[in-house]
C-alpha positions in Angstrom: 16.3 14.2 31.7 15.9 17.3 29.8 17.7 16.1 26.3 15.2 12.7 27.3 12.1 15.1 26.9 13.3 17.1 24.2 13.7 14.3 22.0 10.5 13.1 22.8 8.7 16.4 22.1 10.8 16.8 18.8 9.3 13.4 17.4 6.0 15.0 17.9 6.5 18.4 16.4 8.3 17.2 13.5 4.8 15.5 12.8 2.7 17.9 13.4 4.9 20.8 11.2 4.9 18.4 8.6 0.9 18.0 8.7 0.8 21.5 8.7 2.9 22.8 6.4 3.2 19.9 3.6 0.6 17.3 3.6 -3.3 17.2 5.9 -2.1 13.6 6.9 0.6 11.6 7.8 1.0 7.8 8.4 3.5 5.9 9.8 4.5 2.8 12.1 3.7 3.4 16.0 6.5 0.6 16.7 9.3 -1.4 14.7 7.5 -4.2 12.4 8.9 -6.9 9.7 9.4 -6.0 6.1 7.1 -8.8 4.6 4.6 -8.0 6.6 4.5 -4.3 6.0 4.6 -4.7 2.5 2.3 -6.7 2.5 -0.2 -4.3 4.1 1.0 -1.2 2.2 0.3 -3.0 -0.8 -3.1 -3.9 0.1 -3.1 -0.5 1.2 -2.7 1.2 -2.2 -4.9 -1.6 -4.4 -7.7 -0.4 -2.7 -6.7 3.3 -3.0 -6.2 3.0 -6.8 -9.2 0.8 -7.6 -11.7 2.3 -5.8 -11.3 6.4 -6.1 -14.2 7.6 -3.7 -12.8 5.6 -0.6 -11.5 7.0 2.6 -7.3 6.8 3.2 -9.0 5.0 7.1 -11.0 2.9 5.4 -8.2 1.4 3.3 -6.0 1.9 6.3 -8.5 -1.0 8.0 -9.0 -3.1 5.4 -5.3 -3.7 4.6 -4.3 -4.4 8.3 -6.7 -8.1 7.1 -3.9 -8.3 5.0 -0.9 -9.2 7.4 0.1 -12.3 9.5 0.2 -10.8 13.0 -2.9 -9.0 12.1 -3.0 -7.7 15.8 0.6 -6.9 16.3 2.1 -5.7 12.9 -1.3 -4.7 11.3 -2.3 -2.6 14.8 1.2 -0.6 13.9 0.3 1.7 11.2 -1.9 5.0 12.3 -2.6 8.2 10.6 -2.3 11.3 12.6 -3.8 14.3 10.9 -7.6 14.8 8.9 -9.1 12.4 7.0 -9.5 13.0 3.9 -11.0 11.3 0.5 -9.8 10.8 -2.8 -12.1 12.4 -5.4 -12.7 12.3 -9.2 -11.6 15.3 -11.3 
């Protein structure tokens, strides 16, 4: 029970250390999903990041879950834990 718990609190402070210490955000997959479909989402993902500069890493986070087949399954998967944040001009 206790290695059960420790494992489960590790997962969570490996994210939040990482937030901290490295980055203000962090994405990733809530559950296992299919390759295509992923890539197909993290592709849509990152179009919309690079062509439009001023837009919000949630807003493109929404607008490419449109982009897979199991739109409520696979494309529910991906969250970002941490601040949001927005891409600005220099």
């Amino acid at each position: 029970m206790y290695m059960y718990i420790y494992m489960y609190m590790y997962v969570y402070i490996y994210i939040y250390l990482f937030i901290y210490l490295y980055r203000p955000y962090m994405m990733g997959c809530l559950w296992d999903v299919t390759d295509r479909d992923i890539d197909r989402f993290t592709e849509s993902m990152v179009n919309r990041l690079l062509a439009t500069r001023g837009q919000h890493l949630l807003d493109t986070v929404s607008a490419g879950r449109s982009a897979c087949r199991m739109r409520y399954l696979t494309g529910a998967a991906p969250v970002v834990y941490g601040l949001p944040i927005k891409i600005a001009d220099e």
